[in-house]
N, C-alpha and C positions, 0 to 999 in steps of 0.2 A: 504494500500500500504506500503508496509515494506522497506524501503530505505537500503543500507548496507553505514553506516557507516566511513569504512576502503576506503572508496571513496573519506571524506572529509579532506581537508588536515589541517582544523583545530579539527580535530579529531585528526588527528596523534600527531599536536602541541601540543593540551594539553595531550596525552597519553604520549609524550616524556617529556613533563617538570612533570611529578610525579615522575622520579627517583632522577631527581635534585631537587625538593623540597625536598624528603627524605633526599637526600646528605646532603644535604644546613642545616637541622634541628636537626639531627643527633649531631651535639656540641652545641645543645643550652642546656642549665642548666638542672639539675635532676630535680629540683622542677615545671619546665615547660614542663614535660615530657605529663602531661598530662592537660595541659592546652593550651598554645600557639601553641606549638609544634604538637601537637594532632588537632587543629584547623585547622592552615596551612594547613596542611599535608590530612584531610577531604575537605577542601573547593578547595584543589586542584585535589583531586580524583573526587571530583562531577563535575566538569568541563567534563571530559571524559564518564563520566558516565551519565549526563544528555542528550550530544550529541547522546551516545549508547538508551536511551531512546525515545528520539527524533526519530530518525531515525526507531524506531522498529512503531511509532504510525501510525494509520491507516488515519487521515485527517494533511492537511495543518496545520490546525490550532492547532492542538496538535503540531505538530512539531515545531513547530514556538513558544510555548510556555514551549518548555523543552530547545532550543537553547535561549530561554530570559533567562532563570534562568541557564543554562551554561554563558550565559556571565556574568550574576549577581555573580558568584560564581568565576568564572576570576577577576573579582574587586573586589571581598573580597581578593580572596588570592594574590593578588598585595598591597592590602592595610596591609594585616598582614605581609608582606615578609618587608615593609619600615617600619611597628612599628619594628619586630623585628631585623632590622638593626638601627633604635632609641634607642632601647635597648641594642644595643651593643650584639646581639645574633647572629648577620651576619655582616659579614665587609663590606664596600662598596663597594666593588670589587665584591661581591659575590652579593649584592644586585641589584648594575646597571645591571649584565646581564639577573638576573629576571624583571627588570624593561621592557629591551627593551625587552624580549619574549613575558612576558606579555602584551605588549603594543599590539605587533604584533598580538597575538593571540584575545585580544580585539578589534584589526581591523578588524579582518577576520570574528569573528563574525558578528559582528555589520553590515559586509558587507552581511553575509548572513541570515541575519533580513530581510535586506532592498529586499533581492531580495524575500522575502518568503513572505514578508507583500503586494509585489504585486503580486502572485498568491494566497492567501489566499481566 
């Protein structure tokens, strides 16, 4: 059963926060061009991308285990977005409004875990 996707709206949330992680990474230092920067920037793309897989799998339970690891991937990159505002590579300003997206986006997951762990 192929689900589309562009149905869930925490789909669209993490599809819309990878242009602002770019934004957001874009002035961090040369030397973490390809370390921090390049993390973030992946752990944020897999969010979108595991939900895109999810939704392509043919049981419940596959589904339900590519939305686990899109939310895994949501708390990574909420967790790199505050080191690298510890690092002084995002200001605060820039950091609190990835905090509340991400948070949000971490809700709505996790909201639909729970509804997918009782159809599984």
């Amino acid at each position: 059963m192929s689900r589309d996707h562009r149905k869930l709206n925490v789909f669209h949330q993490a599809d819309g926060l990878i242009p602002a992680v770019y934004e957001g990474t874009a002035t961090f230092p040369a030397e973490e061009r390809f370390n921090l920067c390049s993390q973030v920037r992946r752990s944020a793309v897999s969010v979108a991308t595991n939900i895109v897989e999810g939704c392509a799998r043919r049981t419940t339970r596959d589904y339900l285990h590519f939305i686990n690891i899109a939310t895994g991937s949501a708390a990574e990159t909420l967790y790199l977005l505050e080191l690298s505002s510890r690092l002084g590579f995002l200001s605060a300003e820039v950091y609190r409004d990835f905090d509340t997206k991400y948070n949000r986006l971490l809700a709505g997951l996790q909201k639909l875990q729970h509804s997918l762990e009782h159809t599984a």
